[in-house]
C-alpha positions as CSV (number, residue, x, y, z in Angstrom):
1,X,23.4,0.0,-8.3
2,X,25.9,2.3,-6.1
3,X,28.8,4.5,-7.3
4,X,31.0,1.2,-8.0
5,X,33.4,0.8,-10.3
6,X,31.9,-3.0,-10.5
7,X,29.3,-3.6,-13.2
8,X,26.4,-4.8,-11.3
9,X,25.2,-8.1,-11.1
10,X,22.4,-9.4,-13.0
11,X,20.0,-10.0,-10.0
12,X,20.7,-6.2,-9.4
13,X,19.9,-4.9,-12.2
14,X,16.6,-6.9,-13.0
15,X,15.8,-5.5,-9.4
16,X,16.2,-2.2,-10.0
17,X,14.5,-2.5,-13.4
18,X,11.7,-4.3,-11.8
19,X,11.4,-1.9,-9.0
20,X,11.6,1.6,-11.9
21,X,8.7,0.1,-13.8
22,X,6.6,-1.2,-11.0
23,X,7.3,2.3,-9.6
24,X,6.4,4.0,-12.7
25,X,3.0,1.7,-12.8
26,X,1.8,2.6,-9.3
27,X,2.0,6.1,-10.0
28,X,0.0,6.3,-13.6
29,X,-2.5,4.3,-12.6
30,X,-3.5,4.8,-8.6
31,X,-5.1,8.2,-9.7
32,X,-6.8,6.3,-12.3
33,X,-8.4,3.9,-9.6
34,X,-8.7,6.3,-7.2
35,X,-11.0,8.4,-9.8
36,X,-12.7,4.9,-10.5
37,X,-13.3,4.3,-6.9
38,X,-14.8,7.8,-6.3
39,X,-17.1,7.3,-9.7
40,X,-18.4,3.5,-8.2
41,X,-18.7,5.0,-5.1
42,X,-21.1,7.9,-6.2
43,X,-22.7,5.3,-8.7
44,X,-23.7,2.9,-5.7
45,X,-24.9,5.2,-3.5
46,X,-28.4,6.5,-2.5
47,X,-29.6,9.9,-0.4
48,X,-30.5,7.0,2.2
49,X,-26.9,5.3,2.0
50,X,-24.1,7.0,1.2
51,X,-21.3,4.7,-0.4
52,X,-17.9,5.8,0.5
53,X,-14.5,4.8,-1.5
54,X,-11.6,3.5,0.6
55,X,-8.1,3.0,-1.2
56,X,-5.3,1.5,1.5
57,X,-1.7,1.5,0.6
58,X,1.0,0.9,1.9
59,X,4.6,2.5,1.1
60,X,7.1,1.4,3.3
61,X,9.8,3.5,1.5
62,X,8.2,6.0,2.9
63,X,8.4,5.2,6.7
64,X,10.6,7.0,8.5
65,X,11.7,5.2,11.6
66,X,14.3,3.1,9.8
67,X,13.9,-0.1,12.0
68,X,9.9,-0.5,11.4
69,X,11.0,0.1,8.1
70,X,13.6,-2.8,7.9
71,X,10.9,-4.6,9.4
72,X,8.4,-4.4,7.0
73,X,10.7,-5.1,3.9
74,X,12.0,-7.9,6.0
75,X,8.3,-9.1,6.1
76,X,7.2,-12.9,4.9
77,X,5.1,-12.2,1.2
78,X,2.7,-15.0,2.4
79,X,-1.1,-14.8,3.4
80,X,-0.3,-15.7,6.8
81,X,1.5,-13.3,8.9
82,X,2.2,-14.1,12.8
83,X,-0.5,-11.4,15.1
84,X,2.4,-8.8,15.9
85,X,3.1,-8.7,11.8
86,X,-0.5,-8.0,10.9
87,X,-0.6,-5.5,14.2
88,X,2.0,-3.5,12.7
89,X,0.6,-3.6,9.5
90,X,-2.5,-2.0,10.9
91,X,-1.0,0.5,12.7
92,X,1.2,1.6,9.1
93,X,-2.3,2.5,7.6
94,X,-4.1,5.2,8.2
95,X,-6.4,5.0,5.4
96,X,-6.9,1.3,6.5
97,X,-7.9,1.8,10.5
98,X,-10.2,4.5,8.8
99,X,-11.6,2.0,6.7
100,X,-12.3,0.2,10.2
101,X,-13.6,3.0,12.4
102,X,-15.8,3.7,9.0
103,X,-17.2,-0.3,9.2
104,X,-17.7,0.0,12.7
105,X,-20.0,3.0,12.4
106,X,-21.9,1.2,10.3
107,X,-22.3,-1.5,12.4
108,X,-23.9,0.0,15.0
C-alpha cells in the first residue's frame, strides 16, 4: 500500500493485514517463549548437566545487504531447499550456528 491515488487491490491489502497481525503476534509472544524456554531449560537441568535454551530466528527484513535479502524472500516455502539455500540459511543465523558449535561441544 504506497502513496497511490489507486485503492489497493484486495490481494494487497489481505497481505498487508496478514503481515500487521503476524507481526504483531511475533512480538507479544517471542518474549513469552523465550521466558518459557529459559524456565524448561533451568527445570531440566542438573549441577552435572547444565540444560541450555536455544531460540533461532530468522528476520530477513532485517538483513541488510539488499540482494541476500531478495534472495531469501525469494526462497521456496518447502521442506526441501537445494545445499546453497540451506547454506545461506545457516550462515543468516547466528543464534542457530551457536546452537551447532553448542551440540558439537557436547559431542565430544
Amino acid at each position: 500500500m504506497g502513496r497511490s491515488t489507486q485503492p489497493p487491490s484486495t490481494s494487497v491489502v489481505v497481505s498487508a493485514v496478514t503481515s500487521a497481525q503476524l507481526s504483531r503476534y511475533n512480538l507479544e509472544t517471542l518474549p513469552l517463549m523465550e521466558e518459557s524456554m529459559q524456565k524448561w531449560a533451568a527445570e531440566l537441568s542438573t549441577p552435572e548437566r547444565p540444560v541450555r535454551a536455544f531460540i533461532i530466528t530468522l528476520d530477513f527484513d532485517s538483513i541488510v545487504d539488499e540482494d541476500v535479502r531478495r534472495l531469501f524472500h525469494n526462497m521456496a516455502t518447502s521442506f526441501t531447499l537445494p545445499d546453497d539455500e540451506v547454506d545461506k540459511l545457516i550462515e543468516a543465523s547466528p543464534e542457530f550456528q551457536e546452537l551447532v558449535a553448542t551440540l558439537c561441544q557436547e559431542m565430544q
